[in-house]
N, CA, C and O atoms as a DFTB+ gen file, in Angstrom:
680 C
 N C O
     1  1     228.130      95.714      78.697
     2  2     227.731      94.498      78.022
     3  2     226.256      94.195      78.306
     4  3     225.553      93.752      77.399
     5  1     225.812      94.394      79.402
     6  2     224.419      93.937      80.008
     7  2     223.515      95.159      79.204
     8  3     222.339      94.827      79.055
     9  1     223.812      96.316      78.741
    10  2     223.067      97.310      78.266
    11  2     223.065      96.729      76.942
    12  3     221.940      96.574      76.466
    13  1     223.949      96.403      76.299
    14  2     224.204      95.932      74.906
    15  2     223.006      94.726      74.738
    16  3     222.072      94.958      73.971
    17  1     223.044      93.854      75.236
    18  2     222.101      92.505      74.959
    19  2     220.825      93.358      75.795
    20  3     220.047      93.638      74.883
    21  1     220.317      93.834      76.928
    22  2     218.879      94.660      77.166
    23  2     218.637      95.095      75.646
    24  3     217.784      94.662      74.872
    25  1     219.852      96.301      75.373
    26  2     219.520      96.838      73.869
    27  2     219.276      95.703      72.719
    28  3     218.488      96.169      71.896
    29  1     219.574      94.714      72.461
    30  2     219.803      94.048      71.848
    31  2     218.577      92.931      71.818
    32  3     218.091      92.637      70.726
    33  1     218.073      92.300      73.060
    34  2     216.796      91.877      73.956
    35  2     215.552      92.667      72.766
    36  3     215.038      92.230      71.737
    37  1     215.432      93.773      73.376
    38  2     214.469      95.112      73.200
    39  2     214.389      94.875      71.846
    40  3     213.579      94.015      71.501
    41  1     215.083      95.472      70.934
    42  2     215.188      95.581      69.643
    43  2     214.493      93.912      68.671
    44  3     213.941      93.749      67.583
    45  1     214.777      93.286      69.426
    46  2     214.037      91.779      68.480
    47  2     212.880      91.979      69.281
    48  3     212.021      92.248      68.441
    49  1     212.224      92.018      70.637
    50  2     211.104      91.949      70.811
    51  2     210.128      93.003      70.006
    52  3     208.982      92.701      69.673
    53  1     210.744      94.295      69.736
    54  2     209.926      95.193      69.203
    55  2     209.678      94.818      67.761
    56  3     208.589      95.010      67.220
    57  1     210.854      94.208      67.074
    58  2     210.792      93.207      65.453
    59  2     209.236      92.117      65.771
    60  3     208.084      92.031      65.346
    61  1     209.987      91.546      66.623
    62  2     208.610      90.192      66.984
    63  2     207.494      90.797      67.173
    64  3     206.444      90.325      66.738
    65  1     207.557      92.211      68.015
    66  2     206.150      92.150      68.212
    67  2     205.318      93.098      66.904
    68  3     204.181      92.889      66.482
    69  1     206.137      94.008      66.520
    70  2     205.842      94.015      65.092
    71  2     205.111      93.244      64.020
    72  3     204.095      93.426      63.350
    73  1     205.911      92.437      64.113
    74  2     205.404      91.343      63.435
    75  2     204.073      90.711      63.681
    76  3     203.076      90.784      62.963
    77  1     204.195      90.194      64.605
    78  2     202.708      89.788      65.375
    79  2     201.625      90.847      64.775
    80  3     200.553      90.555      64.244
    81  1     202.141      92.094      64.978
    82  2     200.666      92.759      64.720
    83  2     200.379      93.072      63.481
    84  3     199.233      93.354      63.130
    85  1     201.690      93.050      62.457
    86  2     201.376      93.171      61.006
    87  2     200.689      92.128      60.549
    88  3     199.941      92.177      59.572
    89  1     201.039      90.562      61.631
    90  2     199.922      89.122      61.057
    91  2     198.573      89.231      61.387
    92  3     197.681      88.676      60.746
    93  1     198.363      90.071      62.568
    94  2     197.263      89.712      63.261
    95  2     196.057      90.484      62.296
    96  3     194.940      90.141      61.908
    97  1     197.199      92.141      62.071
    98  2     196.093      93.073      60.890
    99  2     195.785      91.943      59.485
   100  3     194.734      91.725      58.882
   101  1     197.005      91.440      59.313
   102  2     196.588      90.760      57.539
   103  2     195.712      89.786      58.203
   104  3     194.948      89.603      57.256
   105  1     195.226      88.969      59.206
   106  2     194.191      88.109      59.529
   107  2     193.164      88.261      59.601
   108  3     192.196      87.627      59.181
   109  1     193.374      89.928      60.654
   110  2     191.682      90.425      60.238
   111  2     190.996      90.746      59.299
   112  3     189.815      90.493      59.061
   113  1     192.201      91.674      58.395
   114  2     191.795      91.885      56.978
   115  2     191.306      90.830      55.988
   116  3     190.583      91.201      55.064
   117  1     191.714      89.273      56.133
   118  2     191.227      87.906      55.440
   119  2     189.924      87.972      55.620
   120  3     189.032      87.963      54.771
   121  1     189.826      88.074      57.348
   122  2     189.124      87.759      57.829
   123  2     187.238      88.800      57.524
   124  3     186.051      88.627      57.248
   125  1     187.985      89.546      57.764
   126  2     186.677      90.785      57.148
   127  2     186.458      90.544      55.730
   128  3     185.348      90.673      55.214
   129  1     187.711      90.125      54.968
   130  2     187.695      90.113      53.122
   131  2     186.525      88.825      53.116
   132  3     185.428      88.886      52.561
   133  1     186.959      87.892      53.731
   134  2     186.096      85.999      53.817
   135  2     184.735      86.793      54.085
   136  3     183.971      86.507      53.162
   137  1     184.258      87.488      54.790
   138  2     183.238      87.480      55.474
   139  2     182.262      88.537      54.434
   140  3     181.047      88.417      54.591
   141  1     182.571      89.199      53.757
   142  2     181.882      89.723      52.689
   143  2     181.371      89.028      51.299
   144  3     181.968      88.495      50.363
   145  1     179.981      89.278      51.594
   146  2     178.935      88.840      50.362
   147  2     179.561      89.163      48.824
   148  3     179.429      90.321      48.426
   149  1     180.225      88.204      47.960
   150  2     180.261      88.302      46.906
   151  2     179.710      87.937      45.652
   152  3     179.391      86.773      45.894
   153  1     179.410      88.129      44.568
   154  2     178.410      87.738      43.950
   155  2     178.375      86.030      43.658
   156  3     177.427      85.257      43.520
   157  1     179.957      85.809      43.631
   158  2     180.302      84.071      43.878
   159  2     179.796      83.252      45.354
   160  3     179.457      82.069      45.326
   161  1     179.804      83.992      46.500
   162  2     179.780      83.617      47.627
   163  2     178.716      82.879      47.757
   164  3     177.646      83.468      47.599
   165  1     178.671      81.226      48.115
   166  2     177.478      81.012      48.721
   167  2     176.564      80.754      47.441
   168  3     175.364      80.613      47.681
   169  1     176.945      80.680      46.212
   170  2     176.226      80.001      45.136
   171  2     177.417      78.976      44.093
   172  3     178.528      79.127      43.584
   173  1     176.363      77.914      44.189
   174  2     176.806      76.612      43.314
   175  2     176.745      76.606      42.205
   176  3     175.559      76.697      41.890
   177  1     177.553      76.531      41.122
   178  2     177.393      76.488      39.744
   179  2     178.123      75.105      39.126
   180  3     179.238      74.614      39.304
   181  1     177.037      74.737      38.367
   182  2     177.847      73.540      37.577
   183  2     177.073      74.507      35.898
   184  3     176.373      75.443      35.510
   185  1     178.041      73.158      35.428
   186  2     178.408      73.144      34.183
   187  2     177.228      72.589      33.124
   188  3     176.843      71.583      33.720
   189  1     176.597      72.657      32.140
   190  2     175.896      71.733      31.739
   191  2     176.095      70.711      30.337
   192  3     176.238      71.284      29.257
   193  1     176.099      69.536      30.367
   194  2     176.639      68.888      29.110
   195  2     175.511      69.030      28.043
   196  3     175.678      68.627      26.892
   197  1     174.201      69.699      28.523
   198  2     172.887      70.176      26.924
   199  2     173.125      71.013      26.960
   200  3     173.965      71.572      27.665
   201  1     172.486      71.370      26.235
   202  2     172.053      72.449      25.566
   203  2     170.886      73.406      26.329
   204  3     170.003      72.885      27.010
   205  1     170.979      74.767      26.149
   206  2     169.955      75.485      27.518
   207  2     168.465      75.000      27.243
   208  3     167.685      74.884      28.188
   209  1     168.199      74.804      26.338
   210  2     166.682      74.445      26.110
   211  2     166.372      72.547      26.952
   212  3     165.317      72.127      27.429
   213  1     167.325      72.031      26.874
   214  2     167.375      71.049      27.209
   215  2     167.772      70.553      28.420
   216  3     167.534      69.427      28.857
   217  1     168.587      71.721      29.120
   218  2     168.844      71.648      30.479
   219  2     167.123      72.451      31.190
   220  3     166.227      71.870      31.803
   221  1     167.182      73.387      30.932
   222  2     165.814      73.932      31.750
   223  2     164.778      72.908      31.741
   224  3     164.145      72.559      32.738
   225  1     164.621      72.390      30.421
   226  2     163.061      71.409      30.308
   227  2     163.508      70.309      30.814
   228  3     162.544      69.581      31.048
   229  1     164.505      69.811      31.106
   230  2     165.329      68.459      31.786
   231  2     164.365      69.096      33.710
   232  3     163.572      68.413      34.358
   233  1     164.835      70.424      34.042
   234  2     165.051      70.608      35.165
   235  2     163.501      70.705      35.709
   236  3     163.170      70.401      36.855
   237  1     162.420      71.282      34.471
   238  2     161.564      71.459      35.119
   239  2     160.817      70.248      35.248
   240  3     160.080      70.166      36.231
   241  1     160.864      69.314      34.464
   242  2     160.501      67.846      34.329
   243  2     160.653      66.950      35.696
   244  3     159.832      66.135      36.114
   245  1     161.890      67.300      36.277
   246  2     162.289      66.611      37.463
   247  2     161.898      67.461      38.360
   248  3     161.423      66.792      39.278
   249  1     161.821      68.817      38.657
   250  2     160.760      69.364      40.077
   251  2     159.241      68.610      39.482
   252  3     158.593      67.870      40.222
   253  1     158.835      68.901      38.153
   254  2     157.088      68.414      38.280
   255  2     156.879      66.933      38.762
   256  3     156.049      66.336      39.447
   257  1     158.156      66.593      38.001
   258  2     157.703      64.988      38.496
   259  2     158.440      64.316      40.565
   260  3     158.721      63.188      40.970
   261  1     158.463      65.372      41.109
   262  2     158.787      65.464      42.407
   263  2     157.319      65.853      43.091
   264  3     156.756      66.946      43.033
   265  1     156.890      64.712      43.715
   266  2     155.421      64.880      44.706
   267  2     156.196      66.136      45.655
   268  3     155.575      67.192      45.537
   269  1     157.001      66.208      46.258
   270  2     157.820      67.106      47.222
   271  2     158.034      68.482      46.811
   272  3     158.567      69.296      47.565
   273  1     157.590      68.805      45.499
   274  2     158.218      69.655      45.435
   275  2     157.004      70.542      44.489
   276  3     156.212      69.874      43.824
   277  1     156.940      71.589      44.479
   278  2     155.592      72.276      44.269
   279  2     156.843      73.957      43.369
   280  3     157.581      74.730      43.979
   281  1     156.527      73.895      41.715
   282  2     156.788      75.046      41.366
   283  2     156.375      76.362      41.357
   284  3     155.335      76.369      40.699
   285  1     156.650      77.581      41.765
   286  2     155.958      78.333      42.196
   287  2     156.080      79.755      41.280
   288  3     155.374      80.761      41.346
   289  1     157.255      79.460      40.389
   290  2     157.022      80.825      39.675
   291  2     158.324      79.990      38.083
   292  3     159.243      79.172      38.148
   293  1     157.897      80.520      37.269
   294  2     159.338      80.446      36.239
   295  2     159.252      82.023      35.432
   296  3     158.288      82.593      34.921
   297  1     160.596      82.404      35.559
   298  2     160.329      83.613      34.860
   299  2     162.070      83.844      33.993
   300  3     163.238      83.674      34.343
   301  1     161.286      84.363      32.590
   302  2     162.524      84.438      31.560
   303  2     163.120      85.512      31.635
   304  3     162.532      86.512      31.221
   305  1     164.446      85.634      32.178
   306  2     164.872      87.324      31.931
   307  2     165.511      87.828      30.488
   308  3     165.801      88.990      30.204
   309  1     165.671      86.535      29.566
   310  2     165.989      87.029      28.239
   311  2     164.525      87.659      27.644
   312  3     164.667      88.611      26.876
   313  1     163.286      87.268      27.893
   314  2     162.281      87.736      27.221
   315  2     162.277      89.160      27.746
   316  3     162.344      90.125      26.985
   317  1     162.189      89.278      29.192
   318  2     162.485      90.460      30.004
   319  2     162.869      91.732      28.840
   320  3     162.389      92.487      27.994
   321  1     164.066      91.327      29.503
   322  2     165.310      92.150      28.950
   323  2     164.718      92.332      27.111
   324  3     165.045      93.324      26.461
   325  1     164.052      91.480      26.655
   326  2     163.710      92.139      25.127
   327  2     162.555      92.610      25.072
   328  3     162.173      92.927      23.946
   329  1     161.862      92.764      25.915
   330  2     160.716      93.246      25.853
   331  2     160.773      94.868      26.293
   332  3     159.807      95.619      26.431
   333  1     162.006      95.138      26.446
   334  2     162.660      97.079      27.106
   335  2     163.606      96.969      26.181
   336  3     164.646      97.584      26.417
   337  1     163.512      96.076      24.733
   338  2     164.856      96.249      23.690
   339  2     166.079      96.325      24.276
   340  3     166.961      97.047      23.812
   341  1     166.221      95.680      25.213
   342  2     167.328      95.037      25.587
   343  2     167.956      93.434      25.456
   344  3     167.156      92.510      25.606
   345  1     169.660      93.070      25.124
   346  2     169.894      91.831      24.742
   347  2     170.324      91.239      26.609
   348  3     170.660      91.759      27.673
   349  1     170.024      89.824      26.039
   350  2     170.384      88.847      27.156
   351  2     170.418      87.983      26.783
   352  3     169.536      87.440      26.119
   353  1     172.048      87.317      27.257
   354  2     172.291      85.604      26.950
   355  2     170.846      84.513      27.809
   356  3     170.723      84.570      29.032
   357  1     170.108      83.813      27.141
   358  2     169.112      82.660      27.721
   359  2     169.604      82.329      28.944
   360  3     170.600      81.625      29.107
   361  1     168.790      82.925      30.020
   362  2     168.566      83.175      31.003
   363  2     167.386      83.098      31.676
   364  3     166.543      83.989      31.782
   365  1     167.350      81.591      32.292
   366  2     165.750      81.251      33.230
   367  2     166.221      81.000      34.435
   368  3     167.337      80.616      34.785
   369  1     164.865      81.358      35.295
   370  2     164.763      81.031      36.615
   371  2     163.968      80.236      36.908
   372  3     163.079      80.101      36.068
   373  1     163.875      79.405      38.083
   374  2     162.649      78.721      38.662
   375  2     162.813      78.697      39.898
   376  3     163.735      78.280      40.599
   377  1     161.585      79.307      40.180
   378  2     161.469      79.229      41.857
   379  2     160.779      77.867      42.611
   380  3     160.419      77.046      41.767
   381  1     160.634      77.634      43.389
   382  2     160.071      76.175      43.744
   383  2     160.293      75.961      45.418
   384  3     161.230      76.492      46.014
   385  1     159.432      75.226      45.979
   386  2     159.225      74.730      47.396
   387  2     159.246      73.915      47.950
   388  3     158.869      73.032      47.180
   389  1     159.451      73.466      48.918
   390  2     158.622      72.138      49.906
   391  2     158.517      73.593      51.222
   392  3     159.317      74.446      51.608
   393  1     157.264      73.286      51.516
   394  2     156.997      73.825      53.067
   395  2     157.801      72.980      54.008
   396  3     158.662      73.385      54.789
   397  1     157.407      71.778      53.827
   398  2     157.864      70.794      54.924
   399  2     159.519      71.342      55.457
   400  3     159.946      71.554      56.592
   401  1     160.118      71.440      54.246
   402  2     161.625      71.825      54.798
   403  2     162.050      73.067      54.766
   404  3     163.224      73.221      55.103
   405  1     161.090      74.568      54.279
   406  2     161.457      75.631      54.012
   407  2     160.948      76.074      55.762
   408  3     161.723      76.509      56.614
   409  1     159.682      75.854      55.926
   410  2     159.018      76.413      57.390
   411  2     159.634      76.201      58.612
   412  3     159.241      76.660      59.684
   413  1     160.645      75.469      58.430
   414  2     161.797      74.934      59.444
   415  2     162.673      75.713      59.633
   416  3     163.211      76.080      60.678
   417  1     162.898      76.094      58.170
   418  2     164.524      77.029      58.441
   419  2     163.726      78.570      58.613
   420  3     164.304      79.527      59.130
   421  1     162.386      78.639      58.123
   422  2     161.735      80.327      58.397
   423  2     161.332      80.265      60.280
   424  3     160.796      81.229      60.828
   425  1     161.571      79.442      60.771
   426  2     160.994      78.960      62.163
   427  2     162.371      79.287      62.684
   428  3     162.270      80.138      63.568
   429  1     163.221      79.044      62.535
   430  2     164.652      78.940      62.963
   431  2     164.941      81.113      62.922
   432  3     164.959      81.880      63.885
   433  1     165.069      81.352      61.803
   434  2     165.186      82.588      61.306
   435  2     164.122      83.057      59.932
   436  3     164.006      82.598      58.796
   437  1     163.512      84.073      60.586
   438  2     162.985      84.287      59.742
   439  2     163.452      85.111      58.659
   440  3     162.492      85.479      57.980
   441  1     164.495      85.521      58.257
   442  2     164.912      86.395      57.248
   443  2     165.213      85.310      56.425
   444  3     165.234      85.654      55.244
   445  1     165.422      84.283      56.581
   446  2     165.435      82.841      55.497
   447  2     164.544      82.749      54.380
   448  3     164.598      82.069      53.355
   449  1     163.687      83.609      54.816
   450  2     162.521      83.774      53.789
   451  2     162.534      84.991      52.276
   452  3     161.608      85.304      51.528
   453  1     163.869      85.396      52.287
   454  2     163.772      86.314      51.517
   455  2     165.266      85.428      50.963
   456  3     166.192      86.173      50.643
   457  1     165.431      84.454      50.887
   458  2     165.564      83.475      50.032
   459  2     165.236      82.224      49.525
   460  3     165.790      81.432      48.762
   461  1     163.982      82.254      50.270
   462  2     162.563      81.186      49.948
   463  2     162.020      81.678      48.923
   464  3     162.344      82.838      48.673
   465  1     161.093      81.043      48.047
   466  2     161.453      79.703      48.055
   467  2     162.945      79.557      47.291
   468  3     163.737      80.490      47.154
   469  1     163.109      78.471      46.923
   470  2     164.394      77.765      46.609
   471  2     164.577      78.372      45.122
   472  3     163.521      78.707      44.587
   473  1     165.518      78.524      44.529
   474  2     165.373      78.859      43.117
   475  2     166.641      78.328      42.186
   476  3     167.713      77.909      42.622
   477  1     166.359      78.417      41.188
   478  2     167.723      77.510      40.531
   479  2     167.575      78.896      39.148
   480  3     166.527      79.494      38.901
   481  1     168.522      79.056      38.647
   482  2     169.181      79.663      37.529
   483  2     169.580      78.733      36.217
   484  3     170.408      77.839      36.390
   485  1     169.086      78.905      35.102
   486  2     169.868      78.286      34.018
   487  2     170.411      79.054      33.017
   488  3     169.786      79.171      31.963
   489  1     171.705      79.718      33.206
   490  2     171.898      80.708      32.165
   491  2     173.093      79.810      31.173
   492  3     173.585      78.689      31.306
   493  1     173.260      80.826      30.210
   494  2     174.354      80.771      28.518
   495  2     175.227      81.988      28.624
   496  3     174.845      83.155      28.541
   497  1     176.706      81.469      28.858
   498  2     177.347      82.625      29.066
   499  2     177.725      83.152      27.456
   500  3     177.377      82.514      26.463
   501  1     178.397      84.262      27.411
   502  2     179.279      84.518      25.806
   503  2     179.481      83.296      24.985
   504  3     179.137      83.250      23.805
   505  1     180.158      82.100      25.745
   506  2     181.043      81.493      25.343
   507  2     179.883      80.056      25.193
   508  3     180.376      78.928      25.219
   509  1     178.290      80.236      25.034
   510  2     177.270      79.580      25.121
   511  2     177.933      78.454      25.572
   512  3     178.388      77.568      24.849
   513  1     177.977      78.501      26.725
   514  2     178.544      77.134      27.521
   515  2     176.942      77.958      28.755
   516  3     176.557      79.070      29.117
   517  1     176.433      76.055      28.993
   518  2     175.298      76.552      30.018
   519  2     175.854      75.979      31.241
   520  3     176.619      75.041      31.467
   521  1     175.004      77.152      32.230
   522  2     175.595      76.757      33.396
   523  2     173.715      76.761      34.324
   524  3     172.644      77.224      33.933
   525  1     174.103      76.001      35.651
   526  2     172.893      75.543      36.077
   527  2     173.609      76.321      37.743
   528  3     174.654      75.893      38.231
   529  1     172.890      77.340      38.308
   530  2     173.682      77.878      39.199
   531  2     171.926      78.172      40.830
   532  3     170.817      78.619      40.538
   533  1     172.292      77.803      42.040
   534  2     171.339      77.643      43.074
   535  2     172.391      78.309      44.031
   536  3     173.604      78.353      43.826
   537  1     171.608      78.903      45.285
   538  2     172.099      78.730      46.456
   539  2     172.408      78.007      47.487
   540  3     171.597      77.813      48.392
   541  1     173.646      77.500      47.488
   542  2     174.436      76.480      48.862
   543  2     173.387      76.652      50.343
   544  3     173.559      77.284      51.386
   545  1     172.687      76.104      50.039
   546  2     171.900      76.098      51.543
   547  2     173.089      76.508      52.787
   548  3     173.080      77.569      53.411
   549  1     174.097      75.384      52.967
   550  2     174.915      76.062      54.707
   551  2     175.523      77.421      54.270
   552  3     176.211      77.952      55.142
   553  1     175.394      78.186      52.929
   554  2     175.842      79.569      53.098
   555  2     174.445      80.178      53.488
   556  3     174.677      80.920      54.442
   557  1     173.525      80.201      53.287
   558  2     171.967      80.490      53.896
   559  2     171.768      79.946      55.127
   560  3     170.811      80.299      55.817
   561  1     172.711      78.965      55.559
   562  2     172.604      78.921      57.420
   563  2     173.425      80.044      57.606
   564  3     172.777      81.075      57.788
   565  1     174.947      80.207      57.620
   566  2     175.591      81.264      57.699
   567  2     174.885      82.977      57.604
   568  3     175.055      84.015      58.244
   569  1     174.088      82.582      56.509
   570  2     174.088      84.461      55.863
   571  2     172.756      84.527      57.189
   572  3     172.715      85.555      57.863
   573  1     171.861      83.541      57.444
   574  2     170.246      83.826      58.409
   575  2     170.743      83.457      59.540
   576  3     169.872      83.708      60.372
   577  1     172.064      82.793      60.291
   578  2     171.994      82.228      61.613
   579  2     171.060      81.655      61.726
   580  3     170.291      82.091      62.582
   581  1     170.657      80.495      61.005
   582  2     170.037      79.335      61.116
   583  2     170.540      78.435      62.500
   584  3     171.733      78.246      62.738
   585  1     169.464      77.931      63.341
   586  2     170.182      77.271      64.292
   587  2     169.175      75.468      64.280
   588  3     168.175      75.280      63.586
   589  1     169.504      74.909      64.772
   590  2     168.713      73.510      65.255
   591  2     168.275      72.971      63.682
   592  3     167.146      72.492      63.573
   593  1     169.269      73.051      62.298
   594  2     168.259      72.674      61.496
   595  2     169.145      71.842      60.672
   596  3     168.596      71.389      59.667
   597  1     170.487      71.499      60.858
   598  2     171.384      70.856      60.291
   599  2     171.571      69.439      58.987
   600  3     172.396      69.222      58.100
   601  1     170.216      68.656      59.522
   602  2     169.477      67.835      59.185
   603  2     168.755      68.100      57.600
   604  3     168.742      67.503      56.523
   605  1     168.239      69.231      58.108
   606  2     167.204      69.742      56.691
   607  2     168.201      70.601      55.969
   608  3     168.012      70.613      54.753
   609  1     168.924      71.116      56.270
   610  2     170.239      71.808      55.463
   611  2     170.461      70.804      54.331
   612  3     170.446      70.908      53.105
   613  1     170.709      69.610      55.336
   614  2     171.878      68.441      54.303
   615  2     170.787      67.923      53.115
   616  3     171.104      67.585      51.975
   617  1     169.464      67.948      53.662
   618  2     168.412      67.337      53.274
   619  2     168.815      68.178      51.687
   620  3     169.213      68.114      50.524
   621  1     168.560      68.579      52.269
   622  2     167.956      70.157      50.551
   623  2     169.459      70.299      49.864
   624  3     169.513      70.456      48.644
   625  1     170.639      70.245      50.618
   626  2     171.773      70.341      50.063
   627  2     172.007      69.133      49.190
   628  3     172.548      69.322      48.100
   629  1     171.671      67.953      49.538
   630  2     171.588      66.795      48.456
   631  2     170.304      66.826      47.405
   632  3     170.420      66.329      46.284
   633  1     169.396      67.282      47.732
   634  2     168.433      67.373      46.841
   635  2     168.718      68.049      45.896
   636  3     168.953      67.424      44.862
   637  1     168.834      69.859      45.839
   638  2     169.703      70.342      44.752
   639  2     170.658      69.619      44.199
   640  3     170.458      69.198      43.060
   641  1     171.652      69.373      44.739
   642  2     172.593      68.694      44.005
   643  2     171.960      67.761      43.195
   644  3     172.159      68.039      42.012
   645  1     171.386      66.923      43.322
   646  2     170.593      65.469      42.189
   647  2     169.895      66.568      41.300
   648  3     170.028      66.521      40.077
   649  1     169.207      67.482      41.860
   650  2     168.035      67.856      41.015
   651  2     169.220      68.481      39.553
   652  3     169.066      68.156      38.376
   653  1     170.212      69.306      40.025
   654  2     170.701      70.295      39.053
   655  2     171.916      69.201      38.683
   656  3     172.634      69.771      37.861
   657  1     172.358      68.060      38.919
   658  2     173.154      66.947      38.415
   659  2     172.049      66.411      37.065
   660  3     172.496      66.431      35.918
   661  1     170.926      66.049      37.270
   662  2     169.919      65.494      36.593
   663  2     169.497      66.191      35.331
   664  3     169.266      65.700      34.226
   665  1     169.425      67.885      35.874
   666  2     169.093      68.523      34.779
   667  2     169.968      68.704      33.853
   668  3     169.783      68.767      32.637
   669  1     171.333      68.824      34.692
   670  2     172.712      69.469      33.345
   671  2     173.261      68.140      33.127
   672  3     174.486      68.161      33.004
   673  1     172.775      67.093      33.050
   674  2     173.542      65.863      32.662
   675  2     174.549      65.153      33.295
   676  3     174.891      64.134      32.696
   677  1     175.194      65.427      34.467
   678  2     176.118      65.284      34.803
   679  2     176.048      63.605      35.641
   680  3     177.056      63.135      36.168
């Protein structure tokens, strides 16, 4: 009888511990899956209620008319793309700055800088629905190990938000 329940003992611990390690692999596996750069990862997209001509000139209107904020490049990749006779749904970029809050987070880590300056996207998908799409600043603390800068994160994380609320109407 005492061999029977040992046997019996044994046999669920080896189930349990089984188990355990089939959770622990599917955790790491989340866990490694979460932790990989996807082209969604770590960028904000809204929606826009204009029209693309009217969202971009909305957007650039509100960086020019921002003392804070200094534009530093705009570049069309639909002209791009037709200028090598290639098609592209209306598709702009704008790059743009503040030192005051970028030299903080390049001070912190400097690989922050090869997503400096700040840039916003205004593309037209198939379905010409526009979308107004930036990078989530705390995924750029995450992706640079940004440290001591939490403050200016939130700073710029509300700023985008108004700026690309303002431009797409929302």
């Amino acid at each position: 009888m005492k061999r029977f329940i040992f046997s019996f003992l044994f046999t669920l611990c080896l189930i349990s511990c089984n188990q355990v390690v089939n959770d622990t692999s599917k955790a790491e596996q989340n866990a490694l899956e979460s932790m990989e750069i996807t082209t969604q990862k770590g960028v904000i997209t809204k929606e826009s209620t204009k029209s693309f001509d009217e969202t971009y000139s909305t957007l650039i209107k509100v960086l020019e008319n921002n003392p804070n904020l200094k534009i530093i490049a705009q570049l069309d990749h639909q002209a791009n793309a037709a200028s090598v006779g290639l098609t592209l749904n209306p598709t702009k970029i704008v790059m743009f700055g503040n030192p005051n809050l970028g030299t903080p987070l390049m001070q912190s880590a400097q690989t922050t800088g090869l997503d400096l300056p700040q840039k916003i996207l205004v593309w037209q998908d198939d379905q010409d629905i526009v979308r107004i799409s930036y990078n989530d600043p705390q995924f750029l603390q995450q992706r640079h190990e940004i440290k001591d800068a939490q403050e200016i994160l939130i700073k710029i994380s509300v700023a985008l938000d108004k700026i690309t609320s303002v431009a797409s109407g929302l």
